[in-house]
C-alpha positions in Angstrom: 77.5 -65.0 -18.3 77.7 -63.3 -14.6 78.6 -65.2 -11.6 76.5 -65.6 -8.8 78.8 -63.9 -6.5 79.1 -60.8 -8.6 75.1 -60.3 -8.9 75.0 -60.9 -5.3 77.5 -58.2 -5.0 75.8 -56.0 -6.7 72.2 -56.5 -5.1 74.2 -55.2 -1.8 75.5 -52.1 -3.3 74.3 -49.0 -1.3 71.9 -47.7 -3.8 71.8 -44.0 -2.1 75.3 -44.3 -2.1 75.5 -45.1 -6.2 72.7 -42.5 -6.8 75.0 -39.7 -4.9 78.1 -40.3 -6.9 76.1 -40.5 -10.4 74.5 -37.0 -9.4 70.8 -37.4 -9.1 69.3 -35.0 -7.1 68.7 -37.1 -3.5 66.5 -35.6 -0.9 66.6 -36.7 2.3 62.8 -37.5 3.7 63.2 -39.1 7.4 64.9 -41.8 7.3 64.4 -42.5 3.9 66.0 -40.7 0.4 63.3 -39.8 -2.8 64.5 -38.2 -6.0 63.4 -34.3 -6.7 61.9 -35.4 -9.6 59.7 -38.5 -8.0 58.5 -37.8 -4.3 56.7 -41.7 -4.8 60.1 -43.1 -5.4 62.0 -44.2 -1.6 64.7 -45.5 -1.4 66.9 -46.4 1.4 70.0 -48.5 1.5 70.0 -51.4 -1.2 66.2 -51.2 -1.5 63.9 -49.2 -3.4 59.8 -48.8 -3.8 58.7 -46.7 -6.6 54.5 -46.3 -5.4 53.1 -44.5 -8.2 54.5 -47.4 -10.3 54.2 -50.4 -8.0 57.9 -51.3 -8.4 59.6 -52.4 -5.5 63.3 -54.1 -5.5 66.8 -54.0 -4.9 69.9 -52.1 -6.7 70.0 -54.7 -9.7 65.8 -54.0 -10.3 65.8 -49.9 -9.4 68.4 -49.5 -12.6 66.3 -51.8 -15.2 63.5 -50.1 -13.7 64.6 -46.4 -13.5 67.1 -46.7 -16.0 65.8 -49.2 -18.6 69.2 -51.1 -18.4 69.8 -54.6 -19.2 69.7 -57.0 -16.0 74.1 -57.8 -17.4 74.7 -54.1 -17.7 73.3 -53.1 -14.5 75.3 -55.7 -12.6 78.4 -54.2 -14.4 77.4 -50.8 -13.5 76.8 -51.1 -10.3 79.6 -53.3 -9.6 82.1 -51.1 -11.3 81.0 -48.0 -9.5 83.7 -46.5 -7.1 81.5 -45.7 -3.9 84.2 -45.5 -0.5 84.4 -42.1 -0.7 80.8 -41.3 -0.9 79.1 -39.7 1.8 75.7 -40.4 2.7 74.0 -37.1 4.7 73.3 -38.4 8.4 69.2 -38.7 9.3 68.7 -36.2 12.4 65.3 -37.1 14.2 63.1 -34.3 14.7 62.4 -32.8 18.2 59.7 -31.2 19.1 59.4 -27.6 19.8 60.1 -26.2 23.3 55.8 -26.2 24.8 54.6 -23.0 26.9 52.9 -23.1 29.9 49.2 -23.0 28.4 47.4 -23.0 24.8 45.7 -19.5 25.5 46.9 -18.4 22.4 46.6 -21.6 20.1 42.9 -21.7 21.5 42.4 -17.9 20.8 43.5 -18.5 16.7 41.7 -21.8 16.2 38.5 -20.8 18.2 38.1 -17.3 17.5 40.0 -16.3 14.4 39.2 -19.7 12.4 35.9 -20.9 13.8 36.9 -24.4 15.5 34.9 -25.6 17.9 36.5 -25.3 22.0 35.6 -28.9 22.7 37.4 -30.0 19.1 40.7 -28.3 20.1 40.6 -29.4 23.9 40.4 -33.0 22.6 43.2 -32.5 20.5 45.6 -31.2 23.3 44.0 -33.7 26.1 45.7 -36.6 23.5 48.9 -34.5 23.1 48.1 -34.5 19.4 48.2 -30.5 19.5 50.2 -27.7 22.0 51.4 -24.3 21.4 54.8 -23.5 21.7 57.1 -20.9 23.6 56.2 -18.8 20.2 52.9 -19.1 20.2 52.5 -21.3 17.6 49.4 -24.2 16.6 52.1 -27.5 16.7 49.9 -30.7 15.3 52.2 -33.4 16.3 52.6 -36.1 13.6 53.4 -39.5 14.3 53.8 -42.9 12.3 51.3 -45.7 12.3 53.0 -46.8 15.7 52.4 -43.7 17.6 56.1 -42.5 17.4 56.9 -38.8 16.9 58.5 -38.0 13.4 57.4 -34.6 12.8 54.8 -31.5 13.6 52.5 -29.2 11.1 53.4 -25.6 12.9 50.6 -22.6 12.6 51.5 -19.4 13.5 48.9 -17.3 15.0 50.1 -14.1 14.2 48.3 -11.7 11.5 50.9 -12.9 9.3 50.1 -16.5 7.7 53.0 -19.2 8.9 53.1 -22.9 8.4 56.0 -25.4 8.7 56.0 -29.3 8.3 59.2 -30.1 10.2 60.9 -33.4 8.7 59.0 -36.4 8.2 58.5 -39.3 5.8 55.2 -40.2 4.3 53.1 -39.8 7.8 50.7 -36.3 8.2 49.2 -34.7 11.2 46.0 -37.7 11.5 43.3 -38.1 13.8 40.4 -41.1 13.9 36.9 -40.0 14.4 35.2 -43.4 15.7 37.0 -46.7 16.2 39.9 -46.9 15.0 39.6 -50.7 14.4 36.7 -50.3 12.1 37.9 -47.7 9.8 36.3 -47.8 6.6 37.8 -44.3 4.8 40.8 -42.0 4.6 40.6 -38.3 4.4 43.2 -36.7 3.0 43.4 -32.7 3.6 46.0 -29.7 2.7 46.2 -28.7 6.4 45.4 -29.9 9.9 42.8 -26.7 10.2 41.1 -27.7 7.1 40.7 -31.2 8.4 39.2 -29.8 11.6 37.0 -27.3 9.8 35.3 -30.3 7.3 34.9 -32.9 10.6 33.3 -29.9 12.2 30.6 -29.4 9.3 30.1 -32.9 8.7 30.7 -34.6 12.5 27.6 -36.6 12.4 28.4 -38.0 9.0 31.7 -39.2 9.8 31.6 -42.7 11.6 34.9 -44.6 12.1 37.0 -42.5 9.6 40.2 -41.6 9.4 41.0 -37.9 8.6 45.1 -37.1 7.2 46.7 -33.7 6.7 49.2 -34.0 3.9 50.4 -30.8 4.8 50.1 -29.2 1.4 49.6 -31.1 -1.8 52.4 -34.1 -0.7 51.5 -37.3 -2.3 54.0 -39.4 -0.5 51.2 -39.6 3.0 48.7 -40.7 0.6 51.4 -43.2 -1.0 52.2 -44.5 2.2 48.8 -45.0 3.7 47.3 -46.5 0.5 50.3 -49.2 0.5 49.5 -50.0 3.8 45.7 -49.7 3.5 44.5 -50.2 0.0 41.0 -51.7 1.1 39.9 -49.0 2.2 38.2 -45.9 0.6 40.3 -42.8 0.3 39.3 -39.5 -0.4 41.0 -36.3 -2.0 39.8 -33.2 -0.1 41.8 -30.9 -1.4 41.3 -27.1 -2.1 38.8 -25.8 -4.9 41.5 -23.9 -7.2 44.3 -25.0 -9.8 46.8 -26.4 -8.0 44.2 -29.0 -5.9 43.0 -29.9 -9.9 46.2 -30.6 -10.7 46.8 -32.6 -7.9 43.8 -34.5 -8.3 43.7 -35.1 -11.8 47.5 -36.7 -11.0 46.7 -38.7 -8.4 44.3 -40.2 -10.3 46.5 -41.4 -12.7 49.1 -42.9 -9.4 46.1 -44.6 -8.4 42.6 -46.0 -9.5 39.6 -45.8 -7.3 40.9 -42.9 -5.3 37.5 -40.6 -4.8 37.0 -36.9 -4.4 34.9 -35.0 -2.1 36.1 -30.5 -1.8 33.9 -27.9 -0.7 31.0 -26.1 -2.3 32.8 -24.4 -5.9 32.4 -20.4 -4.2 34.7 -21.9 -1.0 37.8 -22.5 -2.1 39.0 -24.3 1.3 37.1 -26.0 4.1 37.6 -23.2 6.7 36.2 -21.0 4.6 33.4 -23.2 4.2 33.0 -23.4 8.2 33.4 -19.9 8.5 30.5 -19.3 6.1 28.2 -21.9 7.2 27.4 -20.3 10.4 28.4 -23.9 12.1 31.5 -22.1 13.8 29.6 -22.2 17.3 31.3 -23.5 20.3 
């Protein structure tokens, strides 16, 4: 039998620090570390949640749970694992990028080239949620549920596509349509444009709802706000070709009850929906 000190010890073993000297393949997200393999698995320090599985814990439950290891063998694993010399890779906050002196050009390639509406975009850059860099760039700030910057969805508006997501963890370029207090759904979205383009279509369907850009197909936002907000009704707007079936079809399976609502099947995203509605008026 195990002592009470020794499982102790082990439960405050720096499970980022283990995971690094066994070799699994760490990536830093934020503040927090996910495995390649599993971008719903976080972990940070001796703690672990696992959201596609609903497994939450510390070092002594993340290697029955990951590793299907005995509750004595784990304890002897982790306590018998060398870790002084490991080194953990420092977090570096984002900062933002260096703003110009107007949004002539941001408002030129959302307006003009993609069909958003002028009062839509002036909102957006009156509540410092969007700003065009010193390159001329679209920068959708993201923040976390407590207004605090972690990250930005970049655009260029060259003739040559360009996106970025600079570092963040679980949290998308969002903006509430309504009151925020009485938010009844969650849209999720592949980009902050295409999340502009559907509101515009739709504005006088959506009351009190909460629209998300993942920022591609990343199923960590949708993790994260579903943990935090499973009551309400969450939608997968994704793009109408493979990859946004795929992603669909395994979200479902992460979680029930998670609804669906694309553009038209000859669109395959929701700015080229706009743009072929004839709704792109300012």
């Amino acid at each position: 039998m195990i002592n009470r000190e020794k499982i102790q010890q082990a439960r405050r073993v720096d499970l980022v620090a283990y995971l690094i000297a066994k070799g699994e393949n760490l990536k830093r997200v934020g503040k927090n570390f996910t495995i390649e393999e599993h971008d719903s698995l976080y972990i940070k320090s001796n703690m672990f949640v696992w959201y596609s599985r609903n497994q939450k814990g510390n070092p002594i439950d993340f290697l029955m749970c990951y590793y299907n290891m005995p509750f004595q063998e784990a304890v002897e694993e982790l306590t018998g694992t060398p870790l002084n010399d490991v080194q953990i890779p420092s977090y570096k906050p984002p900062e933002p990028h260096i703003r110009a002196d107007n949004e002539k050009r941001v408002l030129g390639y959302l307006c003009k080239k993609r069909g958003l509406k002028n009062s839509l975009i002036f909102d957006l850059i009156k509540q410092g949620k969007l700003y065009q860099d010193t390159n001329g760039n679209c920068n959708f700030v993201i923040t976390d549920w407590q207004d605090n910057f972690v990250g930005e969805e970049v655009v260029g508006t060259g003739d040559t596509r360009y996106k970025l997501i600079s570092s963040h963890s679980g949290y998308g370029f969002h903006v509430t349509y309504g009151d925020p207090n009485e938010v009844t759904d969650v849209l999720y979205f592949e980009s902050a444009i295409d999340l502009l383009s559907c509101y515009q279509i739709y504005q006088e369907k959506f009351v009190h709802h909460l629209f998300v850009s993942m920022g591609g197909l990343n199923s960590s936002v949708i993790n994260e706000l579903y943990r935090l907000q499973p009551s309400l009704k969450h939608w997968l707007c994704v793009d109408n070709d493979i990859a946004g079936t795929n992603f669909i079809t395994a979200m479902k399976q992460e979680i029930k009850g998670l609804h669906t609502f694309q553009p038209p099947q000859n669109y395959k995203d929701w700015n080229e929906y706009l743009c072929g509605t004839g709704k792109k008026t300012n």
